[in-house]
N, C-alpha and C positions, 0 to 999 in steps of 0.2 A: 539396451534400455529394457526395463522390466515391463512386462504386462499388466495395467493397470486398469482396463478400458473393461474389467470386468469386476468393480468395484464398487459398481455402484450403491450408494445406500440413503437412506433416507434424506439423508444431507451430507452433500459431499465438497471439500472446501478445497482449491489448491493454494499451497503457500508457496512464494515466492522472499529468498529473504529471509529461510526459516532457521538460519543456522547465525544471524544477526543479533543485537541484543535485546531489541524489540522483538526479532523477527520469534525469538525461541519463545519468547512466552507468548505469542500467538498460538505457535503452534501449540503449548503443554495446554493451554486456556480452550482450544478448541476439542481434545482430546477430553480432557475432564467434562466437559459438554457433550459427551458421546457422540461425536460428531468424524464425520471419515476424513481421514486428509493426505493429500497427496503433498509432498515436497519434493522441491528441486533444490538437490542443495550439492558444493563442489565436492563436500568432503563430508560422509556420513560420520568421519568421528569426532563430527564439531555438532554434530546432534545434543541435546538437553541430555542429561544424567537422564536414564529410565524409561526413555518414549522408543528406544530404538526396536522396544521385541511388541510395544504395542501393536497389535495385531489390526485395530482401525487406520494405524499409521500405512501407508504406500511411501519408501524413498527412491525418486530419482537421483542417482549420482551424474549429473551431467552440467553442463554449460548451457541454460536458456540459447544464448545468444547463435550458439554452434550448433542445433538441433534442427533439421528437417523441418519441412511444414507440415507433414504427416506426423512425424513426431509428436511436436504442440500441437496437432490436435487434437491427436490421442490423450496428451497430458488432458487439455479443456473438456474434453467431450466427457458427458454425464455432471460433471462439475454446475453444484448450484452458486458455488461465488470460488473469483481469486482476490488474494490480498495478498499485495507486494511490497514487500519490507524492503527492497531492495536499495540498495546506499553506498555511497562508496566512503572506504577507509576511512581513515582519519589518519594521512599523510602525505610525502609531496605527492610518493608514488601513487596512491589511493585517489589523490586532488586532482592531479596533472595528468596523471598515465593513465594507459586503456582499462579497462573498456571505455571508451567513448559513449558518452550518450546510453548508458545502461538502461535508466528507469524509462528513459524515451522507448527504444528502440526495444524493449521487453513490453511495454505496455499496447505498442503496434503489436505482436505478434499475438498475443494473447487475445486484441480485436480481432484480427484478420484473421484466425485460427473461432472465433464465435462466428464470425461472419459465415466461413465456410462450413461451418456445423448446424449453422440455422437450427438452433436448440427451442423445443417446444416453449419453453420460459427465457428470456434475457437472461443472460450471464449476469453477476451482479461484480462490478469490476470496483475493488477498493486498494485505493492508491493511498498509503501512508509519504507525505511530502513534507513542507516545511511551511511557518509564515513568512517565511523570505517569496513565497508564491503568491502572484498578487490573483484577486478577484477580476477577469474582464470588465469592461466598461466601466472603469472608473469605482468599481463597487467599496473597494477598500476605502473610503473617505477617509479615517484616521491617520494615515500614514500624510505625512506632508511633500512639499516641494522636497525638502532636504532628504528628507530621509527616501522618497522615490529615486534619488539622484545617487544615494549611496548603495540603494539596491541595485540600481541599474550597470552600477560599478562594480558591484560583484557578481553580476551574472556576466559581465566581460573576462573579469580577471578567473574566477572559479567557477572550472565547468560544471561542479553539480550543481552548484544556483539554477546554471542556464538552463543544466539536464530537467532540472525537477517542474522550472517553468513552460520546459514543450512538452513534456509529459501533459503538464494539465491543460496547457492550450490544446492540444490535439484532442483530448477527453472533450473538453468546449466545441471546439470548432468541428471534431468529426461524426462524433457521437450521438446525436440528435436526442431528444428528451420517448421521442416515440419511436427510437430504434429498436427493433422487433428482436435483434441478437443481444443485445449487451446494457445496461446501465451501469452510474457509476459516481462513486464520490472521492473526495479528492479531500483525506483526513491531513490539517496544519495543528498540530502540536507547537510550542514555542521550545523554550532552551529543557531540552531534554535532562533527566535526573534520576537516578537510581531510586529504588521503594518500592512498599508494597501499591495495590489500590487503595486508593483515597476520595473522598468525594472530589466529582471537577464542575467543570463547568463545558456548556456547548454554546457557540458564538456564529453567527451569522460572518462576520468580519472582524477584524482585529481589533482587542481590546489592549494592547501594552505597544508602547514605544519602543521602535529597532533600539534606543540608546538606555530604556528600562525594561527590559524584556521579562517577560513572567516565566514559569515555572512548569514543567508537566511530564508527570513521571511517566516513563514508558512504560510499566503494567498498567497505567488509567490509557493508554494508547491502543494497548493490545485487547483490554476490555472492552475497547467503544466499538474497535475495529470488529472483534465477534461478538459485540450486537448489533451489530451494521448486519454481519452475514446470516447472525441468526433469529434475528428478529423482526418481525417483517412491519411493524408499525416503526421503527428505529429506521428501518429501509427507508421506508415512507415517508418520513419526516425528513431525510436528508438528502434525499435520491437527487442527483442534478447540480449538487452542493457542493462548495467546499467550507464544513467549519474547522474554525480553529478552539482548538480543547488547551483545557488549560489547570491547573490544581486549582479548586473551588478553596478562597480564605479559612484560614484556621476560624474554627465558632466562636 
């Protein structure tokens, strides 16, 4: 593992998820923001064309999951925000096979690794998820009987449904709003789509039906998600949050 823990800079982001197709233009969008960024990625030559000799960039080649506690906390430590693209395939083996519980069992570590870093400012934790992730307490009103009953069948039948939903339960239930180590929001894009940024939209709860589902391009994902990290009135507006973004109607 490279030595990164002497990296610090004015703002420093780790990616998670960076080698993804959300996950790259996270990382190319934080770099063009002159912004420092560490990745964790299995295979650096799945990196974006041109970011690999960028000099702001730091890559881990490694396994999250497989990495010491010391390790990840070296990764976190000096780190002002992580954003994790993290996702599985788009296959049986991607759907069904291991990792188990990825985004869950990555987003613990990354806590537990601030926890024990007790960082002078809260880590600013941003989880890219799905609106297949419902709101606590009822919050989603839109979605109906039916369509509650069909989500709840696919968080049985496909583990990342399940994965994505303890992901943000844990963020809710462990996280507290005045935890001194860590905040964090929990970004629900709808049916993902190639393109450039476009205007979108930000939603408190779901505005489209599981059986109409809307639109939303992964560069307007990767742009909301680094002004989540880099903008601190965007923090503050959404901090505690899960919305869901969406492509804003053609004018």
């Amino acid at each position: 593992m490279m030595n990164v823990s002497a990296t610090r800079a004015e703002q420093t982001v780790l990616v998670l998820g960076g080698t993804g197709r959300t996950g790259r233009l996270v990382l190319q969008r934080l770099l063009e923001r002159d912004v420092h960024v560490r990745a964790v990625v299995r295979s650096a030559d799945r990196l974006p064309a041109g970011v690999g000799d960028d000099p702001q960039l730091a890559v881990v080649v490694a396994d999250l999951l497989s990495m010491s506690d010391d390790q990840v906390k070296e990764l976190v430590n000096g780190c002002d925000a992580v954003i994790s693209c993290l996702g599985h395939t788009v296959s049986v083996q991607g759907v069904l096979g291991p990792p188990h519980n990825l985004v869950t069992r990555s987003v613990k570590r990354v806590y537990g690794a601030a926890r024990a870093l007790r960082p002078a400012q809260p880590v600013k934790l941003i989880l890219m998820s799905s609106v297949s992730v419902n709101r606590r307490e009822g919050l989603d009103t839109r979605r109906r009987r039916f369509e509650r009953a069909v989500v709840w069948m696919l968080r049985g039948l496909v583990p990342p449904a399940r994965d994505n939903q303890r992901a943000a339960d844990f963020l809710h239930e462990v996280v507290a709003a005045d935890d001194p180590c860590a905040q964090w929001v929990v970004v629900r894009p709808d049916t993902l789509k190639d393109g450039e940024v476009t205007d979108y939209a930000l939603h408190q709860g779901l505005v489209d039906s599981l059986f109409r589902p809307g639109q939303t391009n992964m560069a307007n994902v990767a742009h909301f998600m680094c002004e989540l990290a880099t903008k601190p009135e965007m923090w503050a507006a959404w901090r505690g949050k899960l919305p869901v973004i969406v492509n804003a109607p053609p004018a």
